[in-house]
MITIMAR-52248 format. One record per residue (C-alpha): residue number from 1; x, y, z. Coordinates in Angstrom, 3 decimals. Layout:
BEGIN
R  num         x         y         z
R  NUM         X         Y         Z
...
***
This chain:
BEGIN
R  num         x         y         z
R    1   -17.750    17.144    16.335
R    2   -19.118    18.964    12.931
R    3   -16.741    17.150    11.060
R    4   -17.973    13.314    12.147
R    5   -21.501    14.581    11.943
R    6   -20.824    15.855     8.306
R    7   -19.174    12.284     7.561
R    8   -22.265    10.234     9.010
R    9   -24.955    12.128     6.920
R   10   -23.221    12.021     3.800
R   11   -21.914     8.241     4.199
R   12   -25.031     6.781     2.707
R   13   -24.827     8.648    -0.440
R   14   -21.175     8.314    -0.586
R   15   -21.223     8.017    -4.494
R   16   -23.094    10.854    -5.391
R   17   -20.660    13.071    -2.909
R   18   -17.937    11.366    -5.216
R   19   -19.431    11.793    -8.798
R   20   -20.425    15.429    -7.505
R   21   -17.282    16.170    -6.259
R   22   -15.039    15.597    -9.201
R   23   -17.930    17.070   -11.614
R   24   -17.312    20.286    -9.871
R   25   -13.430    19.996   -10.255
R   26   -13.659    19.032   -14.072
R   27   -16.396    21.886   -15.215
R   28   -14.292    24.323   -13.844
R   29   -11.094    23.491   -14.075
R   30   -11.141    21.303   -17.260
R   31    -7.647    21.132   -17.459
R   32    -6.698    18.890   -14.874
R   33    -8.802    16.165   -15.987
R   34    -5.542    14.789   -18.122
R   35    -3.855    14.247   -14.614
R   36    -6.482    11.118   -14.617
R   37    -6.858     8.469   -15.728
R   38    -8.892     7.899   -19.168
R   39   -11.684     5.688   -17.028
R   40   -12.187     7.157   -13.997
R   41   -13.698     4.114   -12.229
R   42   -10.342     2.233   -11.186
R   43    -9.518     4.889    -8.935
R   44   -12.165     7.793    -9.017
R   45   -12.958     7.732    -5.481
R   46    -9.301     7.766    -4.165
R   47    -8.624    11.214    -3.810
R   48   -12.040    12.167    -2.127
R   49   -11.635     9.239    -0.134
R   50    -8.292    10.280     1.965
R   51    -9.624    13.970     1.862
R   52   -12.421    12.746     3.757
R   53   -10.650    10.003     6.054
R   54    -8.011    12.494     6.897
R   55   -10.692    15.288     7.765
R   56   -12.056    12.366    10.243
R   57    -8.710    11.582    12.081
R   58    -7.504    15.650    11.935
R   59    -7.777    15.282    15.727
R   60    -5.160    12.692    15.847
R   61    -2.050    14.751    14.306
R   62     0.378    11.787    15.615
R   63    -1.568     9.252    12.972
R   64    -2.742    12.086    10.740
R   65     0.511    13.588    10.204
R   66     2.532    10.477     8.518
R   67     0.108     9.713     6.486
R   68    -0.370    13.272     5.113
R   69     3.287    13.445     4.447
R   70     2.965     9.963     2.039
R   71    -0.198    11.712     0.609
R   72     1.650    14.493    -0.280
R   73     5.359    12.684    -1.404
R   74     2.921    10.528    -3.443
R   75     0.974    12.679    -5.261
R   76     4.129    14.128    -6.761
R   77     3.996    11.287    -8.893
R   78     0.357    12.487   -10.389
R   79     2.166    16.356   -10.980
R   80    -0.090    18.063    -8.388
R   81     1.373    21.207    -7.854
R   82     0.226    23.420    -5.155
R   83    -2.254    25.816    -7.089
R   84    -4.145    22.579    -7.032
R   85    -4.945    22.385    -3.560
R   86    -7.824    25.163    -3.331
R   87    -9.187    23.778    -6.555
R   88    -9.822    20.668    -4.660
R   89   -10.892    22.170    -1.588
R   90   -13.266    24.358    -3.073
R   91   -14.463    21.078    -5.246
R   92   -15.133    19.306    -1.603
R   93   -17.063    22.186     0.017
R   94   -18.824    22.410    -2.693
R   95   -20.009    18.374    -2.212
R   96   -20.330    18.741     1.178
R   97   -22.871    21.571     1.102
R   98   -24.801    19.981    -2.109
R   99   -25.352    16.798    -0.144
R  100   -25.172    17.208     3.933
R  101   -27.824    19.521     4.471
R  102   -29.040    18.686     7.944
R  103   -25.359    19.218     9.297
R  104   -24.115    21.762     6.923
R  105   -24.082    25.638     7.930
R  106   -21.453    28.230     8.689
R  107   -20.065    27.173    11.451
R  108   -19.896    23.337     9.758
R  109   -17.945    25.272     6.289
R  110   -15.774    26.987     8.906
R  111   -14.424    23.863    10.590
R  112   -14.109    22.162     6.874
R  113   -11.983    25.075     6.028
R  114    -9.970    24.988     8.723
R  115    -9.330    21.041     8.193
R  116    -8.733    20.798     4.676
R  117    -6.477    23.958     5.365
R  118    -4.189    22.453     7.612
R  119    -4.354    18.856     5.761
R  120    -3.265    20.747     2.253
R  121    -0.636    22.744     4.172
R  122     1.272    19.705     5.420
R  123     0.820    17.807     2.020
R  124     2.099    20.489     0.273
R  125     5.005    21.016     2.837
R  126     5.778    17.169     2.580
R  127     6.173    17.519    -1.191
R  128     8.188    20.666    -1.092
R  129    10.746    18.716     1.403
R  130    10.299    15.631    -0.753
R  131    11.437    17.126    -4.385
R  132    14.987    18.562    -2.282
R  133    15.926    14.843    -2.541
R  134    13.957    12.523    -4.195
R  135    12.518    12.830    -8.214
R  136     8.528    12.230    -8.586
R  137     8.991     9.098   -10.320
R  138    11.891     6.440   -11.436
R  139    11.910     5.164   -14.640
R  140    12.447     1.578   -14.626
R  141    13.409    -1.157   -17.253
R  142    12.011    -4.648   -17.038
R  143    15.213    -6.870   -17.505
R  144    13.611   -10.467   -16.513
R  145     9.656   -11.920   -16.811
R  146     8.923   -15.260   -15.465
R  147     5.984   -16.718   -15.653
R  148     5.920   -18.814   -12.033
R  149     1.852   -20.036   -12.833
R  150    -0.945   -19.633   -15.431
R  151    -1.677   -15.732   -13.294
R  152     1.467   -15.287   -11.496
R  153     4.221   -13.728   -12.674
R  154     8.265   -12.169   -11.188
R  155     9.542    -9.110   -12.722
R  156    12.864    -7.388   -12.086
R  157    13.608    -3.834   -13.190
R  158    15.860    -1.672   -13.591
R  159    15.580     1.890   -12.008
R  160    17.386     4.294   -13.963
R  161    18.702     6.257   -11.076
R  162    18.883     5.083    -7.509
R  163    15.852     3.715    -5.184
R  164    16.439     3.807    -1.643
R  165    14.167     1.593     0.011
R  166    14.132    -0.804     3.144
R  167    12.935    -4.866     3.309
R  168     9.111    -5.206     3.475
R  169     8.283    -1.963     2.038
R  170     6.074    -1.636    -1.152
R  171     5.878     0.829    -4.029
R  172     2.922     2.039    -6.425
R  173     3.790     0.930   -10.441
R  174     2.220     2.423   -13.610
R  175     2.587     0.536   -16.923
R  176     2.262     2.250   -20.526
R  177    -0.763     0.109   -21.337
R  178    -2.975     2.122   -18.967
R  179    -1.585     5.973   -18.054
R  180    -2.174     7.223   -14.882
R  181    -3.219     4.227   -13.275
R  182    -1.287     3.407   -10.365
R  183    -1.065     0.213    -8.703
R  184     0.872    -1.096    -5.201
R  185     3.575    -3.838    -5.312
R  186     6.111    -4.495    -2.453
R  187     9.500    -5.301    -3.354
R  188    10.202    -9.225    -3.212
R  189    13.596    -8.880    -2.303
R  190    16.495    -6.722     0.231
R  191    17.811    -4.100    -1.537
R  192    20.192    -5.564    -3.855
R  193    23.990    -4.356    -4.735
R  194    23.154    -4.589    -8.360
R  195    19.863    -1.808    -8.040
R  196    17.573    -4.165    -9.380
R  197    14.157    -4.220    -8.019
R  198    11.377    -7.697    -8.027
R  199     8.236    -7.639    -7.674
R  200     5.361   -10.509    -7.865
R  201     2.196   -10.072    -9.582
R  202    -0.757   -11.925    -9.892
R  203    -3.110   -11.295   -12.430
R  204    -7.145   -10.716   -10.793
R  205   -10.184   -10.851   -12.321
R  206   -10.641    -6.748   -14.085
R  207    -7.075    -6.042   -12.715
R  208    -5.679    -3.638   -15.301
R  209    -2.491    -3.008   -14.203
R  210    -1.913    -6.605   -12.789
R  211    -2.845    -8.439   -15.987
R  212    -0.897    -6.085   -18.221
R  213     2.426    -7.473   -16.208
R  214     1.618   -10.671   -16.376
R  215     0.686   -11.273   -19.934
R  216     1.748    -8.202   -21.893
R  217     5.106    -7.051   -20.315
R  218     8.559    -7.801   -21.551
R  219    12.245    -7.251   -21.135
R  220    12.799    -4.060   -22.788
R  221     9.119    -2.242   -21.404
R  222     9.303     0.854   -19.123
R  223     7.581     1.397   -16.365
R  224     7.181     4.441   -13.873
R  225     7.620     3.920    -9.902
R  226     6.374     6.253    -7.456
R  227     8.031     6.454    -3.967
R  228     8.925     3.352    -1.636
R  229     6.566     3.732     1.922
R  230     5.079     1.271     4.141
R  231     6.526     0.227     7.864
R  232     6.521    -3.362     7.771
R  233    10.010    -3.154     8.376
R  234    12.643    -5.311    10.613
R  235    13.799    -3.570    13.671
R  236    17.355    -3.960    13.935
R  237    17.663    -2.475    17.151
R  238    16.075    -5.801    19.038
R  239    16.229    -9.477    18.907
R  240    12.826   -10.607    19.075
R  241    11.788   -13.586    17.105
R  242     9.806   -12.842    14.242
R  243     6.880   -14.571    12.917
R  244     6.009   -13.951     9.318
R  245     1.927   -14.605     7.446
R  246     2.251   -14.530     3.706
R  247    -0.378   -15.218     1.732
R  248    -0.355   -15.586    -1.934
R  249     1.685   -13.097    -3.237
R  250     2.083   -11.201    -0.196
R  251     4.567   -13.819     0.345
R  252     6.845   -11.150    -1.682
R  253     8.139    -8.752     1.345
R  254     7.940   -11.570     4.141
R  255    11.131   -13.209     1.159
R  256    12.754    -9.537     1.287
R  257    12.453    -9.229     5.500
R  258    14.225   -13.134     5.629
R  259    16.917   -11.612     3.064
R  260    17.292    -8.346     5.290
R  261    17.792   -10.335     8.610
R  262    20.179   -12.576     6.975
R  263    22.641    -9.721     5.424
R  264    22.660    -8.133     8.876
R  265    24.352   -11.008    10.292
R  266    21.566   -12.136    12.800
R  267    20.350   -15.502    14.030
R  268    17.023   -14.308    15.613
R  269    14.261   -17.016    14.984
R  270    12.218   -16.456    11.874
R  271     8.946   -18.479    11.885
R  272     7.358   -18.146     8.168
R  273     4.147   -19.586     7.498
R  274     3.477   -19.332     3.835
R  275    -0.693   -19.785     2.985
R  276    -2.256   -20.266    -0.911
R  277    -4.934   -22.037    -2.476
R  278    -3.622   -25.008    -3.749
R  279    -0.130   -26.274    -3.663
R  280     0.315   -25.274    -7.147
R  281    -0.039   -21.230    -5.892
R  282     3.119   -21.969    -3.552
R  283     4.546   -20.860    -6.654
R  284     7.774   -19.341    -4.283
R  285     7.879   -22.726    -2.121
R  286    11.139   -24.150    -3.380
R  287    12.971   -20.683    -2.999
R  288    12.003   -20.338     1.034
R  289    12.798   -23.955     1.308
R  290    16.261   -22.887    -0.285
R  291    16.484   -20.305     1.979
R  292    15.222   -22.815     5.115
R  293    18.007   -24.799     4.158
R  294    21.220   -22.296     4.344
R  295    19.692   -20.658     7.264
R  296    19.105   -22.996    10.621
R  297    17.050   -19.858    12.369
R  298    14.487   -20.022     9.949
R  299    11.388   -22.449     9.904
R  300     9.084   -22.610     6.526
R  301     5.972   -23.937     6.949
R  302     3.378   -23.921     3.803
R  303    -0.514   -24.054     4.318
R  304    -2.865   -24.987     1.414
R  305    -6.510   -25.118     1.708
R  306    -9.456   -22.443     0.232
R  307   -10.458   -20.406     3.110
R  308    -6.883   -18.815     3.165
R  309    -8.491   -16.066     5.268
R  310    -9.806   -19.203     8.237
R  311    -7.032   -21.397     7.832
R  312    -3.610   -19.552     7.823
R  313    -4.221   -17.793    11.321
R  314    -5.931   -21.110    12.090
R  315    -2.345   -22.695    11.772
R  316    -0.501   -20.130    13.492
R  317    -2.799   -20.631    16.819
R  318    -1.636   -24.314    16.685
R  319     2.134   -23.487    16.705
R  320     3.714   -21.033    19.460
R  321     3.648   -19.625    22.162
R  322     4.049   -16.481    20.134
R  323     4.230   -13.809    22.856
R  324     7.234   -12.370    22.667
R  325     7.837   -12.314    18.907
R  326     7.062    -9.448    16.337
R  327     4.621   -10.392    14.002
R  328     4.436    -9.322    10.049
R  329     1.496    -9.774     8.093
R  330     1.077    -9.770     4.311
R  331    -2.223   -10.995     1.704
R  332    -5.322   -10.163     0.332
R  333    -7.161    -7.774     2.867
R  334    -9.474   -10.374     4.567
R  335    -6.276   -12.535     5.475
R  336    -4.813    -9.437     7.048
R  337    -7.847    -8.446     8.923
R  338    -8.370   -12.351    10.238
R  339    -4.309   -12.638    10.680
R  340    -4.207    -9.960    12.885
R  341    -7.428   -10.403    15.057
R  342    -5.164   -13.848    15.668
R  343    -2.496   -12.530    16.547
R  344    -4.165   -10.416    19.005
R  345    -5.565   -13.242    19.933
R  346    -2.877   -15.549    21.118
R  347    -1.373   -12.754    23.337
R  348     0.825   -10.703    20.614
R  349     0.311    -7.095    21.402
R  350    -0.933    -4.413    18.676
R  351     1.931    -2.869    18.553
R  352     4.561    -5.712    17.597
R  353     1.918    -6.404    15.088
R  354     3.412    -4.766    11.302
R  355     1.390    -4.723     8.393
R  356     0.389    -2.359     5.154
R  357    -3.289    -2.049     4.514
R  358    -3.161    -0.310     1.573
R  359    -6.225     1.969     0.971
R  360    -6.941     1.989     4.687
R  361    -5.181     5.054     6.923
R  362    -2.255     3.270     7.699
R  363    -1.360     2.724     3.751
R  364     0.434     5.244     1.573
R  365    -0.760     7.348    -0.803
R  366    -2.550     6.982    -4.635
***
């Protein structure tokens, strides 16, 4: 296919495609550099990035298709409009020919064109159906700030109009300290009758966004929330056990799914296994316990030790069988990667298997 053989020349000089790429868009359309942010390193290859993932799956419309649709809800948040579509696609032709020049030709620019054309369409489509219903962004108060460790943090918000949004999913957050940069967070809780949103952060190394919630925000800060996606989600419709990896602070939508089956009345088993560090990062220990306590169906078990990737799957393979539950899996990326090779493992199959790799094809947009 001309498109995978484009990909595969150009994948060893994947940062001069990206610096080229956005010079192109900047020198000649100057003004849309303000709809980025100030340093372009946090996120500067993000939007070539999906282009170019979604050009390699455009033969799979039934996994190609969603996530255009969160592309294009998402980037309502940035105020892309569709006159910026060609700009972009002319921006990534223009890469493309500049650096794959053993695969590049007219019949390679024709089958470019015809990809990017049909990816922009159904982004722009997405968007279009999106604003009917939904504003780009929420405005949202911070009402409570508790410091749970030294890097940890919970904040609740307030939204100031209504965000629909289900158990387990996750949202991307921008704080006034740094505009424009947009961060993912899923929601720590069910949806609440009061509107109020939680989220935990914990502050990394270089994290912008991250450390700016834990040490700088306050009650009384606003921040901006894009859309609600993700599909770790309970199904409601069956009454398989589920089994639940958290680690860290992806601990945060495995609390909201144990919330979500309780308020719908159920008594399916919930099996949580709850991995950090140290015990001093099971900084949400005493609330599952709580929670182990008023509900008999659900078992809490924590796991401490460094290799959090190793040991937390490690500890599910000694438990079980496992077979016929639904699994969820939330952490850092190489816990999710080893959690779910587990799983697979020990007889769950791929498809009872939920999880949000954000940045990867099956996570949302910006």
């Amino acid at each position: 296919m001309l498109i995978r053989r484009t990909l595969e020349e150009i994948a060893s000089v994947a940062d001069r495609v990206t610096s080229y790429f956005y010079a192109l868009v900047f020198t000649r359309h100057p003004e849309l550099r303000d709809m980025f942010p100030a340093a372009m390193d946090t996120q500067r290859d993000r939007l070539l990035k999906a282009l170019l993932t979604a050009a390699e799956h455009i033969d799979d419309p039934g996994t190609l298709t969603p996530y255009l649709r969160r592309l294009g809800t998402g980037h309502r948040k940035y105020g892309t409009q569709p006159a910026h579509y060609p700009v972009v696609g002319e921006a990534l032709i223009g890469a493309l020919a500049r650096y794959a020049t053993a695969t590049w030709g007219a019949e390679a620019e024709a089958a470019w064109v015809r990809a990017y054309t049909a990816i922009s369409q159904t982004m722009i489509d997405a968007a279009a159906e999106d604003e009917r219903t939904s504003p780009a962004w929420w405005h949202a108060e911070v009402v409570s700030h508790e410091l749970r460790t030294q890097d940890i943090a919970v904040l609740t918000v307030r939204p100031d109009q209504p965000y629909p949004f289900l158990a387990g999913q996750y949202t991307s957050l921008e704080t006034p300290w740094w505009p424009r940069v947009w961060r993912h967070y899923s929601f720590a809780s069910a949806p609440r009758a009061d509107g109020l949103l939680s989220f935990h952060v914990k502050a990394v190394p270089a994290g912008w966004v991250s450390n700016a919630l834990v040490r700088h925000a306050r009650p009384g800060d606003v921040l901006r929330l894009g859309p609600p996606a993700g599909s770790m989600v309970v199904d409601h419709s069956t009454d398989n056990g589920m089994l639940c990896l958290g680690g860290g602070t992806g601990i945060a939508p495995i609390k909201a799914l144990i919330e979500d089956v309780a308020e719908h009345g159920e008594r399916r088993p919930v099996e949580v296994f709850f991995g950090a560090r140290s015990d001093g990062d099971l900084y949400d220990k005493d609330t599952l316990l709580g929670l182990q306590r008023s509900h008999p169906w659900l078992s809490v078990r924590p796991v401490v030790g460094e290799g959090l990737a190793g040991q937390l799957p490690q500890a599910v393979g000694e438990h079980g069988p496992w077979s016929s539950y639904d699994a969820f899996v939330s952490g850092p990326p190489a816990m999710i990667r080893s959690g779910v090779d587990e799983l697979r493992r020990i007889g769950i199959p791929q498809d009872r298997i939920r999880y949000d790799a954000v940045g990867e094809l099956v996570g949302a947009a910006g």
